[in-house]
N, C-alpha and C positions, 0 to 999 in steps of 0.2 A: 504494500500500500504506500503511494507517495502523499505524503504531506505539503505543500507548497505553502511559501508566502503570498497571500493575497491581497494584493495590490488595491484599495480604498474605489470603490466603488459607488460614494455616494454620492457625488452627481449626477452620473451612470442615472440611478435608484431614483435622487431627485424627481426625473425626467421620465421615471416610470421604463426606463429600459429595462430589457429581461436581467436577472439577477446572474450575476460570479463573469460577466462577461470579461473583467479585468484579468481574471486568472487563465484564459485561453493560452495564450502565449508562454506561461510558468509551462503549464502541464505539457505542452506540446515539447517546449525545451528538456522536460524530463524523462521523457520519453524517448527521443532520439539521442538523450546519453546513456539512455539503460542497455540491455540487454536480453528484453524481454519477447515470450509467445504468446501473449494477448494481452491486450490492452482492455480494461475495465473499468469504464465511466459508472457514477451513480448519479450525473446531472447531464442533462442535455449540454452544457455549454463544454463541460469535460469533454463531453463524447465527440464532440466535435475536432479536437485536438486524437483524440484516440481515432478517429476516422482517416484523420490526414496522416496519421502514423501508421495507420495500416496498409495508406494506399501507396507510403516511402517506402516500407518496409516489406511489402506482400504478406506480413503479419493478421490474424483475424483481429476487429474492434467489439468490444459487446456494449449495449446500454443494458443499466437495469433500472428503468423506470419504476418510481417507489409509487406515483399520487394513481389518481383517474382522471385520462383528459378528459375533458369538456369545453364545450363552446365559449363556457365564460371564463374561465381558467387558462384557455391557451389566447386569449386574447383580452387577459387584463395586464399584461405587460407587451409596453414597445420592439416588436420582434420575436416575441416569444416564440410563436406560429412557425416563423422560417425558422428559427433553431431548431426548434423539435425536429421538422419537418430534414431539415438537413443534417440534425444525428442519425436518424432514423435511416434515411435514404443512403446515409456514409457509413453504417456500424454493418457488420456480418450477421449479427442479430440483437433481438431486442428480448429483454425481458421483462416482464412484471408478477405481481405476488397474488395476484386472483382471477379469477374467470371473469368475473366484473370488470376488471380493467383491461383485461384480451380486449373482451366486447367491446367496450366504450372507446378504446384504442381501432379497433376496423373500423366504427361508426366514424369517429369522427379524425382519422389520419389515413384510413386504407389502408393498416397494413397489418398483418397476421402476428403479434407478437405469442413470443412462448412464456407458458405460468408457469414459475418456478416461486414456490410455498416459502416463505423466510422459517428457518427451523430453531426448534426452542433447545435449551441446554437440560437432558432430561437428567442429568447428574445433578447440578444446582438446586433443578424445580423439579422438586420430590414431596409426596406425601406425609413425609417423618417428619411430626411436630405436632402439638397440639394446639386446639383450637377454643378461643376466645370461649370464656363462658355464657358471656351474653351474644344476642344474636348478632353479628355484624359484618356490613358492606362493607366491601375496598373498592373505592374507584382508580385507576394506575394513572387515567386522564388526567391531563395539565389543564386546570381549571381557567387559567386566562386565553386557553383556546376555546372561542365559541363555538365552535362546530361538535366541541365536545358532550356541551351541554349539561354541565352542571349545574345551573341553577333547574334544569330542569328536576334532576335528580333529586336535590334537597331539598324541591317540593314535592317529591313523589314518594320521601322518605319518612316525612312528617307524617303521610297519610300511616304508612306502615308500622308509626308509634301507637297509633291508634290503638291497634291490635299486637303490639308487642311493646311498651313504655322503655323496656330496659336495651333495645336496641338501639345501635351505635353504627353510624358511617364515616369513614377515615377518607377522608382524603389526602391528595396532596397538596404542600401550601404554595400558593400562588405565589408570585415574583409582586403584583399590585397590593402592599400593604391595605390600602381599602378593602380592596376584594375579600382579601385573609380575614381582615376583620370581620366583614359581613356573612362569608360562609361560617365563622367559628361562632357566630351572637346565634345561632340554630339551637335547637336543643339536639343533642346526642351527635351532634356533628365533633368529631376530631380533626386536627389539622397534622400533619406528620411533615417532614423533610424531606425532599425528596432524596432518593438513594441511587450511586452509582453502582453499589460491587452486589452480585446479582444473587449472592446468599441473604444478604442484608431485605434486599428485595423480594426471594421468595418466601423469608420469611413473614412477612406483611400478608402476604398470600394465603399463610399456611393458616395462621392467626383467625382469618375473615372465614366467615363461613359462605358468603357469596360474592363473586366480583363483577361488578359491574362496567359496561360501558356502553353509554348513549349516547354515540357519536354519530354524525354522519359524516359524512364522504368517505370515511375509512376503505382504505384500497385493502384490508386486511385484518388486523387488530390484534398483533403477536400476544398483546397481552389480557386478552382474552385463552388463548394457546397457553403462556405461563401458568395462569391461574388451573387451567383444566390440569396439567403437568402437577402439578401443589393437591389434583386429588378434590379441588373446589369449584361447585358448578358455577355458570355466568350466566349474566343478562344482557343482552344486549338491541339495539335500535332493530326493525327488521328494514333492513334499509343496506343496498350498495353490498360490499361483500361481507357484513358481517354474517349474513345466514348460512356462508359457504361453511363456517366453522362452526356455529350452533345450529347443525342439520340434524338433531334428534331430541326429543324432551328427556331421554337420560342426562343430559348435562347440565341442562341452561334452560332458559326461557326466551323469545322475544317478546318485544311488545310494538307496536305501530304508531306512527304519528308524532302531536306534542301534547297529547295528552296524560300528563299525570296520572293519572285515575291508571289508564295502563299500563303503564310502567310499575306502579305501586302495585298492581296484580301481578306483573311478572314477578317481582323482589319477591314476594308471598310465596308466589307460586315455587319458583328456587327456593326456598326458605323450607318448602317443604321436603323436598329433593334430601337436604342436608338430612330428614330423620332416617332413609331408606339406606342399609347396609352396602348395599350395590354400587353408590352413587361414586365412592370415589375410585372404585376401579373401572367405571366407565368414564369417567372422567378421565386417567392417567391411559387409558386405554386410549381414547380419541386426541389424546398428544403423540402419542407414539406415531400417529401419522404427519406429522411435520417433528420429527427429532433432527438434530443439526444434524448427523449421521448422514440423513436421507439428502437433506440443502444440497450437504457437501457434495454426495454422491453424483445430483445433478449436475451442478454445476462441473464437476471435472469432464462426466459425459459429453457436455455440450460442448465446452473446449476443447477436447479430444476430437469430435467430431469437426470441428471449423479447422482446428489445424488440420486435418483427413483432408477436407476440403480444398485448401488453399495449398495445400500438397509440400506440407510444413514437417519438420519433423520435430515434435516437444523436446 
């Protein structure tokens, strides 16, 4: 993995031009002093330097496209469109992390990308540990992202005091000291730190007796994935590709819309899941199919096959 210095891009950004375009010329430069069999972008404007290296080098290029395009999204930034458009058309292949973003990737670019699942660490996020006394949510979501949708949640949690007084939802604490405050003035709401090292983090997991997330545009939701891996079922939006990963009611629940009221039957609904013996080896069961193990596995496939291709030898 190259790290590069990236060069200040805030008039760029000003200006509403597409984002990291400063950094084109680092990557490309890094690239033509390596030594490397493929070149591997995770932004469009990367990929575009990794295109132009494959096409000096006869080297294969990959993108691996993280979001879901759309109509509004590839044209809320100046140029954005032609980037994409010209990673895409420059890399060997493209990838992304759901069925949903395949799709919405033909619809709106025409071009066939391949799903490759992001894979969870099933040594880290383990079942071993006990769980909180009282009933309680984990949300993993970054609260100052609105698409997340937390305040929905901690009005859909309130409902669920109703019928359970001593449950508790943990979230993480925002970066907007405001926000912090207003999501902790809740009753049964906690506010935690967020955490990098990923025991620290499964352990939050192991803790909650259900994890939630009510995001939309999610191209995925790995932590939803964790949490199943932790042996604990999820709730999640039924929206974009979170229903690819809560595709059976042994796990999780979804709910529809921005209505409250639903979502507070989903948490219910999981809440009940947690009495059933069964629930967390179907849970750790339906991790097992995105283990890093499996990630890796693809991923080496598909570059074995481009270098085949390009008549490279690894």
């Amino acid at each position: 993995m190259i790290r590069n210095w990236r060069p200040s891009d805030r008039r760029l950004m000003a200006r509403r031009f597409e984002e990291h375009l400063t950094q084109v010329p680092l990557s490309y430069r890094s690239l033509v002093r390596g030594r490397y069999d493929v070149a591997h972008a995770v932004f469009p404007t990367d990929a575009l330097a990794a295109a132009r290296w494959g096409g000096h080098t006869g080297r294969p290029s990959v993108l691996s496209y993280m979001g879901i395009p759309d109509h509004a999204g590839l044209r809320s930034h100046r140029g954005r469109l032609r980037v994409t458009r010209a990673a895409v058309a420059g890399c060997d292949a493209v990838t992304v992390l759901s069925k949903t973003s395949r799709d919405a990737f033909w619809r709106w670019l025409g071009f066939e990308a391949r799903v490759i699942h992001p894979g969870v660490n099933l040594d880290a996020f383990h079942p071993e540990g006990e769980r909180a006394e009282a009933p309680t949510f984990f949300c993993a979501a970054v609260p100052d992202e609105p698409r997340k949708r937390v305040p929905l949640l901690v009005a859909a949690f309130a409902r669920v005091r109703r019928e359970h007084p001593a449950a508790r939802l943990v979230l993480l604490r925002p970066r907007d000291p405001r926000l912090a405050r207003e999501l902790a003035s809740h009753e049964g709401v906690e506010l935690v730190d967020p955490v990098e090292d990923l025991r620290a983090l499964a352990e939050l997991y192991r803790r909650s007796w259900v994890s939630v997330l009510p995001s939309l545009k999610d191209s995925f939701g790995i932590v939803l994935i964790e949490s199943l891996a932790c042996g604990r079922p999820v709730v999640a939006s039924n929206a974009d590709a979170l229903p690819e990963v809560v595709d059976r009611d042994t796990i999780g629940r979804l709910f529809d819309g921005e209505d409250e009221r639903a979502l507070a039957d989903a948490l219910l609904g999981a809440l009940e899941l947690c009495g059933d013996p069964r629930t967390v080896a179907a849970c750790r069961e339906r991790a097992r199919e995105f283990s890093s193990e499996l990630f890796v596995q693809a991923y080496t496939e598909l570059y074995e096959e481009l270098l085949t291709e390009r008549g490279c030898a690894a």
